[in-house]
Backbone bond lengths (Angstrom), bond angles and torsions (degrees), N, CA, C in turn:
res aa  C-N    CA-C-N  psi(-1)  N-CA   C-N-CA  omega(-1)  CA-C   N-CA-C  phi
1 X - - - 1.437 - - 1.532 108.71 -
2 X 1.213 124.96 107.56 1.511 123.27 148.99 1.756 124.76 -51.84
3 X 1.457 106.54 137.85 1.178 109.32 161.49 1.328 112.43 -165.27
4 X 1.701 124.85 143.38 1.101 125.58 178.88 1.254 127.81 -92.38
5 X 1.659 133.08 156.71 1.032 144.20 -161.78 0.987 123.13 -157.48
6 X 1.527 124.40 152.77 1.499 117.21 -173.31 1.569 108.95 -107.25
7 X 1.226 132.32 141.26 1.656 122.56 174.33 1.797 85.89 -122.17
8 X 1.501 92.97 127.64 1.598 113.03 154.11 1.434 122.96 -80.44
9 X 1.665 101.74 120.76 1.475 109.31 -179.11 1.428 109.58 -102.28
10 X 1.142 119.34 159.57 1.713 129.49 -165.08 0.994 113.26 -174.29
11 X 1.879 114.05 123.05 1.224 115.44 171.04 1.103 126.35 -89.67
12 X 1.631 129.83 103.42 1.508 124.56 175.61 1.614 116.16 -67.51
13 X 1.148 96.16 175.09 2.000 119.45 -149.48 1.522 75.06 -68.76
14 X 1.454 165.90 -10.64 1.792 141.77 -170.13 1.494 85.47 -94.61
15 X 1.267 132.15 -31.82 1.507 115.87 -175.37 1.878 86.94 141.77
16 X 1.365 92.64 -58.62 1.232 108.38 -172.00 2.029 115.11 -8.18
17 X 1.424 101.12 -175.34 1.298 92.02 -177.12 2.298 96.26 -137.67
18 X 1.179 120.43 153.30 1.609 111.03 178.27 1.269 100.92 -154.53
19 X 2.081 101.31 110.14 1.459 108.79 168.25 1.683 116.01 -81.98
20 X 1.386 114.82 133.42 1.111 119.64 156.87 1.448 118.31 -122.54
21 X 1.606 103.91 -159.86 1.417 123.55 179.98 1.839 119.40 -151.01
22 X 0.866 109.53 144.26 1.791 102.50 -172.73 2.019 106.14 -70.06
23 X 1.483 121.35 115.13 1.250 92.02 -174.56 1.242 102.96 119.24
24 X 1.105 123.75 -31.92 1.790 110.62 -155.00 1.886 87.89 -125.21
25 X 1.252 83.86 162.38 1.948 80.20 173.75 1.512 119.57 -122.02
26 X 1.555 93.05 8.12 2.067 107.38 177.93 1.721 91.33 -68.91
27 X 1.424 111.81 150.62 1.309 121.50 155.94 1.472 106.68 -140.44
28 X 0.867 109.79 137.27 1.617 127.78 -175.51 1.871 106.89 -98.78
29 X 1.205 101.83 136.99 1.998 107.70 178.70 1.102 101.96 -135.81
30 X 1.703 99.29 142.37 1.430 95.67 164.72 1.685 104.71 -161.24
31 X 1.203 137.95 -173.26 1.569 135.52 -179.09 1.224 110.51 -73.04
32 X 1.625 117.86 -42.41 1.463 122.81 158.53 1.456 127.67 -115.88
33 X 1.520 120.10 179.06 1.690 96.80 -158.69 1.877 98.55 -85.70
34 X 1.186 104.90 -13.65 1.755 105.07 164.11 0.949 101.52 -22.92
35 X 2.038 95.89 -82.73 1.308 111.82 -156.89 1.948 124.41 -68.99
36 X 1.377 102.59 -9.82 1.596 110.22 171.95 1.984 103.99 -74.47
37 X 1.324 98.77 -41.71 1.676 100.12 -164.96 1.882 81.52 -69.41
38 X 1.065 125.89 -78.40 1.883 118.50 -162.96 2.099 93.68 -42.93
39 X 0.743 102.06 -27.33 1.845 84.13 -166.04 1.861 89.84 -68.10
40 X 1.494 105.23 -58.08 1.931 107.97 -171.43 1.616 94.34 -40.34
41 X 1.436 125.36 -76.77 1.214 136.09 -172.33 1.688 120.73 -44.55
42 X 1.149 134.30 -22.30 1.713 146.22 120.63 1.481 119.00 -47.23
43 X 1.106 129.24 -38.01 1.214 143.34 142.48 2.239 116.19 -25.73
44 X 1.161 85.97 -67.39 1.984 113.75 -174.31 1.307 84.66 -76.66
45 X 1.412 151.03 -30.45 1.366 121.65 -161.89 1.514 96.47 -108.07
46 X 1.480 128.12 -21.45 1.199 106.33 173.61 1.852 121.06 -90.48
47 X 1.230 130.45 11.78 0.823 134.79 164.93 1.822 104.40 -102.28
48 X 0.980 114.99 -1.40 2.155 111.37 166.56 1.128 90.14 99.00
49 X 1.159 147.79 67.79 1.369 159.88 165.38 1.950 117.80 36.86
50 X 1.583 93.29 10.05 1.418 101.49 -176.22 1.826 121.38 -98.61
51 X 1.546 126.28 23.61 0.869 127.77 178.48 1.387 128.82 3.48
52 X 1.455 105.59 -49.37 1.897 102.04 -164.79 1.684 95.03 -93.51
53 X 1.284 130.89 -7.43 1.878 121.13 -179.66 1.873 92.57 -81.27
């Protein structure tokens, strides 16, 4: 099943970068927000693509 979604990117005060989502409590980090959105989204696949259960 496809479905789309939005992940919020944000740069916190280290520089750093933190993907989220409204709802869910995974946050994804990374040096850039690339690499923060692929870490959240590795994040969603190792919990079975169900983040918010």
């Amino acid at each position: 099943m496809n479905r789309a979604t939005t992940i919020r990117l944000e740069r916190v005060e280290d520089g750093a970068w933190r993907a989220t989502q409204p709802d869910v409590e995974l946050v994804g980090r990374g040096a850039t927000a690339a690499r923060a959105a692929a870490n959240y989204c590795e994040l969603v696949a190792e919990t079975g693509g169900s983040p918010g259960t």
